[in-house]
C-alpha positions in Angstrom: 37.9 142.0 131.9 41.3 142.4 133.6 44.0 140.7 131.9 46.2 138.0 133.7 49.9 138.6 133.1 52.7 136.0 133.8 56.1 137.5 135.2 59.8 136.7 134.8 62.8 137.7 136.8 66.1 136.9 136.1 68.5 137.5 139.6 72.3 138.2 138.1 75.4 139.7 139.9 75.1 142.8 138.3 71.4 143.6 137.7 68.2 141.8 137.6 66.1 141.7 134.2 62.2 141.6 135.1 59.1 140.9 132.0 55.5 140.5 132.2 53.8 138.6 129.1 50.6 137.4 128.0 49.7 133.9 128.4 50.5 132.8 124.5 54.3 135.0 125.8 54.0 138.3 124.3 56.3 140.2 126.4 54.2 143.7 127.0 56.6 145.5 129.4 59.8 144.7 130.8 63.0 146.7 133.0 66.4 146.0 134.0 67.1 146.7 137.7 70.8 147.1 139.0 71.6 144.4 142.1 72.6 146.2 145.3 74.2 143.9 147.5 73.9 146.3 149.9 70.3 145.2 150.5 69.0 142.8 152.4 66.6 139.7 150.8 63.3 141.5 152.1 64.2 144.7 150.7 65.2 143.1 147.1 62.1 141.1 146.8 60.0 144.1 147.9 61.5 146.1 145.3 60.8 143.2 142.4 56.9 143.1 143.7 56.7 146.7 143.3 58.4 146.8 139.6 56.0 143.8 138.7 53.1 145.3 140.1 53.8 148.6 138.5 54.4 147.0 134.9 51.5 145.2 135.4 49.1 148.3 136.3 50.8 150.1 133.1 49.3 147.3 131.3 45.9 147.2 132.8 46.0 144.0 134.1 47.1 141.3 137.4 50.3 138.8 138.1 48.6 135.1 137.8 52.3 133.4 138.1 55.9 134.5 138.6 58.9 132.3 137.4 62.4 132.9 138.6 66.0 132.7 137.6 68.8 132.7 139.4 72.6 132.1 139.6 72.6 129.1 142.2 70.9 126.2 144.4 68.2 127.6 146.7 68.2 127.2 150.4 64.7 127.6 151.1 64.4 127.2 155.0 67.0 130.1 155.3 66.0 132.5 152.9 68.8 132.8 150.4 71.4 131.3 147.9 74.4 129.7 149.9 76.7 128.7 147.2 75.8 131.7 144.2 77.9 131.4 141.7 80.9 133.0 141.1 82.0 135.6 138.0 84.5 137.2 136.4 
C-alpha cells in the first residue's frame, strides 16, 4: 500500500523550506531551497512540484495535500503576491 504524504512549503525572501509528513505529522524528509527572484512564478512552482515529488518517491509514497506559507496577501486572478512583505 502506497503511503499518502502531506506537504509544507514555506515561500521566504531568501529561501523556501519544503517537508513531507505522515498524516499523525511525522516529518520523514524535508530541504531548504534558495529563492531566485530571477525566476518567473511557473518556473518556481515547477521546481517546488519536482522537490515534493522527489521527497515523496524517496519515501515510497504520494502528495494527498499541500499547505503553503508565504510572506503576503495572495492575488489569485494574477498569479502572484502584490504587496510581499518587506525585510531587513
Amino acid at each position: 500500500m502506497v503511503q499518502d504524504f502531506i506537504a509544507a512549503i514555506d515561500i521566504g525572501g531568501t529561501k523556501i523550506a519544503v517537508a513531507i509528513g505522515t498524516q499523525k505529522g511525522e516529518i520523514v524528509a524535508r530541504s531548504l531551497l534558495r529563492t531566485d527572484v530571477a525566476l518567473s512564478p511557473d518556473a518556481v512552482v515547477s521546481g517546488l512540484l519536482e522537490t515534493l515529488e522527489t521527497l515523496a518517491g524517496i519515501e515510497g509514497g504520494r502528495l494527498a495535500a499541500v499547505g503553503i506559507g508565504c510572506p503576503g496577501p495572495l492575488d489569485f486572478e494574477r498569479g502572484g503576491l502584490p504587496r510581499a512583505a518587506e525585510h531587513a
